[in-house]
C-alpha positions in Angstrom: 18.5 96.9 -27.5 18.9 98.7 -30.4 15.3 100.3 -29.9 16.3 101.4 -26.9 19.1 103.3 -28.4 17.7 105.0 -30.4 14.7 106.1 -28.0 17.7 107.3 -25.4 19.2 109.0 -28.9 16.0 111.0 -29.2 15.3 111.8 -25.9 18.7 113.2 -25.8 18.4 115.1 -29.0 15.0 116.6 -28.0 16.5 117.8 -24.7 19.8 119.0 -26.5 17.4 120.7 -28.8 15.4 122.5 -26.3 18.4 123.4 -24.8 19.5 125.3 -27.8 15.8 127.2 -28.1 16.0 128.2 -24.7 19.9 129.2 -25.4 18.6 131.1 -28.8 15.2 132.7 -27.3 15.5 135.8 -25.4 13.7 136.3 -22.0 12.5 139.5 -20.6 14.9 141.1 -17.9 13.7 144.4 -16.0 17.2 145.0 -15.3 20.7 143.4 -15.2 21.5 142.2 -12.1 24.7 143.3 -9.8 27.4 142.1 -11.4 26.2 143.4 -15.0 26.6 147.2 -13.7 28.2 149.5 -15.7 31.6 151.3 -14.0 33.0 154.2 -14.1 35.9 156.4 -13.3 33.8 159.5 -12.8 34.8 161.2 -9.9 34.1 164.4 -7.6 35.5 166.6 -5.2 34.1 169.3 -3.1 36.8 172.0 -3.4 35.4 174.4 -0.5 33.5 177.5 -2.6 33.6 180.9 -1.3 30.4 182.1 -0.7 29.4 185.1 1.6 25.6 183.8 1.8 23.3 181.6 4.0 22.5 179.0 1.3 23.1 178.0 -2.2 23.1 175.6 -4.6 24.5 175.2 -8.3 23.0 172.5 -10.5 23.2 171.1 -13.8 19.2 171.0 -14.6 20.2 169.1 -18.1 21.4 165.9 -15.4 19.6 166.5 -12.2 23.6 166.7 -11.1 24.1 169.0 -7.7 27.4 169.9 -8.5 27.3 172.2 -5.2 24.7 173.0 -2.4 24.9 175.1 1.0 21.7 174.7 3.8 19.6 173.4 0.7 16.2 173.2 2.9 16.8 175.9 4.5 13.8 178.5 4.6 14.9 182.2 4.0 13.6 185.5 3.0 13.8 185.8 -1.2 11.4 189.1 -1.4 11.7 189.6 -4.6 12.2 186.4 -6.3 8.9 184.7 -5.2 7.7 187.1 -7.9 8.9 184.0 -10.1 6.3 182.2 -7.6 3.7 184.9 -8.4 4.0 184.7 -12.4 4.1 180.7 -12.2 0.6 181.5 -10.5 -0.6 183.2 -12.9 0.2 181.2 -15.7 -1.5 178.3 -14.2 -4.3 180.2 -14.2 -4.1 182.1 -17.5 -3.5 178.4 -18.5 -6.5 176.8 -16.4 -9.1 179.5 -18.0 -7.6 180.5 -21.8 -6.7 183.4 -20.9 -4.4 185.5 -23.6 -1.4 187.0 -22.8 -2.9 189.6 -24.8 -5.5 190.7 -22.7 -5.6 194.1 -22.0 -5.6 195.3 -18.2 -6.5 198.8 -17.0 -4.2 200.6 -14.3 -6.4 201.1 -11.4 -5.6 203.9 -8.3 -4.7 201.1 -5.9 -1.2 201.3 -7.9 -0.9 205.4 -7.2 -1.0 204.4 -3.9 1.2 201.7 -4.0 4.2 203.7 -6.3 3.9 206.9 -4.0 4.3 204.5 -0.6 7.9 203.3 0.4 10.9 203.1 -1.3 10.0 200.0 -3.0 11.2 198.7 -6.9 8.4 199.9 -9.4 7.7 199.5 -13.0 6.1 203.3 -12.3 2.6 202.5 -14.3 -0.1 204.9 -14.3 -3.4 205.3 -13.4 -5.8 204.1 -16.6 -3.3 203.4 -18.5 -3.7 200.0 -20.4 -1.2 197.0 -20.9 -1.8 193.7 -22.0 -0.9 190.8 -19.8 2.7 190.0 -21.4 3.7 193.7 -21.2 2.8 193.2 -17.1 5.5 189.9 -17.3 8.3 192.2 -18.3 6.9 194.8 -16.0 7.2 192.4 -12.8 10.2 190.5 -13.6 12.6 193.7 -15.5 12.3 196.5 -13.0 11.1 194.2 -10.4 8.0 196.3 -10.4 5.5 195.5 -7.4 2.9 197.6 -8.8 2.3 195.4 -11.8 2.8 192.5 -9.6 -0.4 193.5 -7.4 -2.2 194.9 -10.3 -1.9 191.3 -12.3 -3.1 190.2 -8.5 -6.6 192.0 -8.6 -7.0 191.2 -12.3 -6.8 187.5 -12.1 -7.4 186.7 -8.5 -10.0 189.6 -7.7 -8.0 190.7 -5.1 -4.7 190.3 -3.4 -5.1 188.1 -0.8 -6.8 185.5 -3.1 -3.1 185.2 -5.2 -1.6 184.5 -2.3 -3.6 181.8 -1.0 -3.1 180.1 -4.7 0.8 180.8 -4.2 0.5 178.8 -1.3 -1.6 176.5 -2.4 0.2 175.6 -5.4 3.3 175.4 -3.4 1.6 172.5 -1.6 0.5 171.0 -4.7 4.1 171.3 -6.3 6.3 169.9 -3.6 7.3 172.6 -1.7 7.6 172.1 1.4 10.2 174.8 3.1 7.9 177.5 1.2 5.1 179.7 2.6 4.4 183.7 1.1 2.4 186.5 2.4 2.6 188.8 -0.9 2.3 188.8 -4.8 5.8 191.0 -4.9 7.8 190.1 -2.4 6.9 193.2 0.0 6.7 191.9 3.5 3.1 191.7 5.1 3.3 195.2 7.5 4.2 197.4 4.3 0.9 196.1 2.6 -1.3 196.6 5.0 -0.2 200.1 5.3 -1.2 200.8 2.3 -5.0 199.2 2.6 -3.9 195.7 1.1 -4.5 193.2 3.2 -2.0 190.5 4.4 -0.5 188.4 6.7 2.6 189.5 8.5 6.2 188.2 7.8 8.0 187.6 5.4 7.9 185.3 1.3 10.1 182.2 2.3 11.2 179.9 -0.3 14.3 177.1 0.5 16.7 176.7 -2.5 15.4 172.8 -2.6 12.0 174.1 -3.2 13.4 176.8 -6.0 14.9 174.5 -7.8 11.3 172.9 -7.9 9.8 175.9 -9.0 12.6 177.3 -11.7 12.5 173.1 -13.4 8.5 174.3 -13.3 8.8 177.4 -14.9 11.3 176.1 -18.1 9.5 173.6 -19.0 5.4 175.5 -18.6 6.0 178.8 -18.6 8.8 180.0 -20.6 7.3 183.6 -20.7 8.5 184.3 -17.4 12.2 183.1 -18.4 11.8 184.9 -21.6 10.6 188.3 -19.3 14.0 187.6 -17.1 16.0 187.4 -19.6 15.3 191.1 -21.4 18.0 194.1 -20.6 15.6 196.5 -21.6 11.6 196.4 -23.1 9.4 199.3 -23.8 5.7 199.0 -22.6 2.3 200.5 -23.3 3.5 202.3 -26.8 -0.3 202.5 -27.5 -0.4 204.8 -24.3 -0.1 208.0 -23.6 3.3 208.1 -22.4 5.2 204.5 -23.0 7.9 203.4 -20.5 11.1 201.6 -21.1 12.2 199.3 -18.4 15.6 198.7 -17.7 16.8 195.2 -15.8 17.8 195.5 -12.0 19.6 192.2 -12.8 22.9 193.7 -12.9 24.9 189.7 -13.5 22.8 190.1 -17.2 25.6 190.2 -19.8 26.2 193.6 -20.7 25.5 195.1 -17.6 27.7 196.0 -14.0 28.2 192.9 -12.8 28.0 190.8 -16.1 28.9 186.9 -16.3 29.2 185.5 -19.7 26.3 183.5 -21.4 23.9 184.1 -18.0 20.1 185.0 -19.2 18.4 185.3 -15.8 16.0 184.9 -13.6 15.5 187.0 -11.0 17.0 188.8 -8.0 16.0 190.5 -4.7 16.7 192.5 -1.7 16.3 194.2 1.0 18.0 197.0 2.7 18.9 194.7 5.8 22.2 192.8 5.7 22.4 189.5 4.6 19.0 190.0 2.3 20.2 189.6 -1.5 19.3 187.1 -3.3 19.5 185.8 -6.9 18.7 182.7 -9.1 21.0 182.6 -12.3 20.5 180.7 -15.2 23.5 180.0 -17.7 24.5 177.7 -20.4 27.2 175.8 -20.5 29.6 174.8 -23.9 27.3 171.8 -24.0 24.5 173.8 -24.1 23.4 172.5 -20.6 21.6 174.8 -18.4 23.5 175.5 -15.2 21.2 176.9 -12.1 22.9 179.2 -9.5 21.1 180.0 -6.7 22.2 182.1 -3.8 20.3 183.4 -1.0 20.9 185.8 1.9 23.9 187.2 0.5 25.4 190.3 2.4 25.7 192.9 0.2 24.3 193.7 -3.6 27.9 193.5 -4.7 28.6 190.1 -2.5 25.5 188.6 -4.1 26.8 188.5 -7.5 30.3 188.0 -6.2 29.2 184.7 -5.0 27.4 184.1 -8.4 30.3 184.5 -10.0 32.1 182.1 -7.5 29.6 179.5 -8.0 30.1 179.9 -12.0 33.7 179.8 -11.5 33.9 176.2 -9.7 32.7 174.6 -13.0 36.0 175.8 -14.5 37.9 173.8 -12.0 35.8 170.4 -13.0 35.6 168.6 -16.0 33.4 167.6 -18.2 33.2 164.0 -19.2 30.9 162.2 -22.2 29.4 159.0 -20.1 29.4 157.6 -23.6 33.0 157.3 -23.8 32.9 155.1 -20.3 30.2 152.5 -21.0 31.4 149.1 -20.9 28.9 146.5 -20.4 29.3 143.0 -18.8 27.4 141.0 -21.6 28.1 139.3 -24.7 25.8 139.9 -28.1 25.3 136.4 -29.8 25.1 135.6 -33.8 28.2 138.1 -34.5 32.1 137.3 -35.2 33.3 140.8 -34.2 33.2 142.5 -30.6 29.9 144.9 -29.7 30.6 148.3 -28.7 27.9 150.1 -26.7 27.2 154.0 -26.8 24.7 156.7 -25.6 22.0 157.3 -27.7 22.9 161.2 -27.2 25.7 163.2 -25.1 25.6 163.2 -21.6 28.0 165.5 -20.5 28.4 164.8 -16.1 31.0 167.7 -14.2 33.8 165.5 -12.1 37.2 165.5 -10.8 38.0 163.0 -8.1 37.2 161.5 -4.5 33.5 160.1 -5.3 32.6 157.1 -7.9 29.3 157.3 -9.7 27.6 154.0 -10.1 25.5 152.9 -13.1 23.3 150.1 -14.8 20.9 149.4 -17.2 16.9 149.2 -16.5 14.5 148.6 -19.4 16.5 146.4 -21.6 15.8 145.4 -24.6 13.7 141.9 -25.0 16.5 140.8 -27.2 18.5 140.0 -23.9 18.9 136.0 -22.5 19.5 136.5 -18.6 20.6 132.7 -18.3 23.0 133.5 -20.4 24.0 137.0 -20.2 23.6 137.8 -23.7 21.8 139.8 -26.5 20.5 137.9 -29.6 19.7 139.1 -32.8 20.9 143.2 -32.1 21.8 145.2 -34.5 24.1 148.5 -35.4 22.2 151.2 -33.7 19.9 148.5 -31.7 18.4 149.3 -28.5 20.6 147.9 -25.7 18.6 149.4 -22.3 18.4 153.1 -20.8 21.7 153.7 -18.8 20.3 155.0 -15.3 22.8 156.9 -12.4 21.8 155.5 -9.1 24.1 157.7 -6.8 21.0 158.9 -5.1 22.8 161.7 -2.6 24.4 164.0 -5.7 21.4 164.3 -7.8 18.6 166.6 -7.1 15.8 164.9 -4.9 17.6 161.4 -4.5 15.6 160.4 -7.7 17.7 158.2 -9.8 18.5 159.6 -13.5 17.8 157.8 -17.1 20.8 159.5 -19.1 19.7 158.1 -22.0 19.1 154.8 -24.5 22.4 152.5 -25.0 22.9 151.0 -28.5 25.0 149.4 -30.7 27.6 151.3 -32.1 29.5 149.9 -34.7 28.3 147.0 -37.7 28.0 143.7 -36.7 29.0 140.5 -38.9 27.1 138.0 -38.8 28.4 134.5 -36.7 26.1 132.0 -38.2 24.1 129.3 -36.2 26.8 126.7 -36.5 29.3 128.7 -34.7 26.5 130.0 -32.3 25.7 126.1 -31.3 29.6 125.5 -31.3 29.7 128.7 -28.5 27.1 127.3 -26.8 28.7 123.7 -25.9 32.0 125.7 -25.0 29.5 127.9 -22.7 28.1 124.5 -21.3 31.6 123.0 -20.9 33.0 125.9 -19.0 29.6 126.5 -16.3 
């Protein structure tokens, strides 16, 4: 009898004791499930924005938050501003073939033709006069000029029609689907041909969707172009016989007519129909986030950087919230005496007021997390907890869910002991 005691008092030692390893060993979690989300009071609502254009958005690039958007796919005439397009094309290129920015280009007579034809925006180079590749940059994106635009054309693509089948092409390549362009510059396709260069008829059509594509592109590959955009003024060809100073058509540049504090591009442009101005606007907020304004098809020069200015102005009526001081997770962290307290790795700063929830949770978490029993084992001050992720598909840009950033421990831990951590576990038994 007393044999068989004991063999029952083993038996039930051994499963008591597996019971503890599988209590103490963590197992591997690709994310929390439902009721382990992380809430939040962050709210939003659309106060109506007073715009006097056809489509428009205004986005915090730093979050992938659209804070505000107008006809987003809609396709529309940008002239000007697929120069951004253009550039992006032939950094690619300069990129694809090591080619310098300091490669030297010769004005050919093509652009006599081209400066003495229409009244179009021109950086007003001359016939064999030289500039190097990154004097060309400032040339198309300060003064807007469409003769360095369809020289840099013939230079790098042998001929016009070639950089516009790469525009194209690239546009396919990069996700853009409400985009299709019939020129380097902007010009539509009927003022090109009359002047010998050939193209297709119509007009350059980008969406704002497919902009905000192209400017996340351009920040993060080509930061000449921003860097071009972003100059007042710049003096060209100084080795030449006559240098030129270019002045900014830009006019929402701080400084200038229509300035709005801290904006540092990108690129506008028009028409002389109504309803054919268009800008994209980069800014910085007091985060030091990057705040994209884009309106198209504005109806006057002055309207288009009136409704800039309205777009800027609507982030004064939100506020900006730290997620970090809104994480509170459904867990418990084994081992310690004192209560954990979870934070963001960095600032993420997220624009609200009130009328829509955000919804979070944690994806990639740490291997030192038990799923049976909701808990993290063996963490540390400053230990990786999981990456916080936004899954409110319909505000942020492309319905692609965000990682904000890394959770960890934020304050010191003291130690619990194993005693006290068996003595939990029985009370955790007890109470399932």
């Amino acid at each position: 009898m007393k044999k068989i005691i004991r063999v029952l008092l083993v038996i039930s030692i051994i499963i008591f004791g597996f019971g503890i390893i599988k209590y103490f060993i963590p197992t591997g979690v690709s994310e929390i499930s439902n009721k382990d989300k992380i809430e939040s009071e962050i709210k939003f609502d659309y106060t109506p924005i007073k715009v006097d254009n056809k489509a428009s958005v205004l986005m915090n690039l730093d979050t992938n938050q659209i804070i505000y958007s107008n006809n987003m796919h809609n396709e529309i005439p940008v002239y000007s501003v697929s120069k951004v397009m253009f550039l992006a094309t032939v950094a690619k290129k300069m990129e694809e073939e090591n080619i310098s920015y300091n490669k030297k280009v010769k004005v050919t007579k093509l652009i006599d033709t081209v400066n003495t034809q229409g009244n179009f925006s021109s950086a007003g180079l001359g016939s064999n006069e030289v500039y190097t590749i990154k004097e060309l940059f400032d040339a198309v994106m300060i003064p807007s000029g469409n003769d360095a635009a369809i020289l840099l054309a013939y230079e790098l693509f042998n001929n016009h029609e070639s950089a516009v089948v790469q525009m194209n092409e690239n546009a396919k390549k990069w996700k853009m689907k409400d985009s299709s362009f019939v020129s380097t510059s902007g010009l539509d396709g009927k003022y090109l041909n009359k002047i010998g260069i050939k193209a297709s008829p119509g007009k350059n059509l980008m969406s704002p969707y497919d902009s905000v594509l192209l400017v996340k592109r351009v920040m993060k590959n080509y930061p000449e172009i921003v860097d071009s955009g972003n100059k007042k003024t710049s003096t060209i060809g100084k080795y030449n016989s006559k240098s030129i100073k270019l002045e900014n058509v830009n006019e929402i540049l701080e400084g200038l007519d229509y300035s709005y504090s801290d904006v540092y591009g990108l690129k506008t442009g028009s028409n002389i129909e109504k309803y054919s101005n268009c800008i994209i606007a980069l800014k910085k907020n007091e985060y030091n986030q990057t705040i994209l304004a884009i309106s198209y098809s504005s109806k006057t020069r002055q309207s288009l950087y009136e409704d800039i200015t309205s777009l800027y102005d609507y982030l004064k009526t939100l506020n900006l919230t730290n997620l970090q001081d809104n994480i509170e997770l459904n867990t418990k962290v084994g081992f310690v005496e004192n209560d954990v307290k979870f934070g963001l790795e960095k600032p993420f700063y997220i624009y609200h007021n009130e009328k829509q929830d955000f919804e979070y949770k944690l994806i990639d978490i740490s291997k030192k997390y038990n799923k049976n029993m909701n808990r993290f084992y063996g963490i540390n001050k400053d230990g990786f907890v999981g990456d916080l992720e936004i899954i409110n598909k319909e505000e942020f840009f492309d319905g692609t869910p965000l990682n904000l950033s890394s959770v960890i421990v934020s304050n010191e831990l003291n130690k619990k002991g194993v005693f006290k951590s068996i003595q939990e576990f029985v009370i955790d038994l007890i109470k399932k």
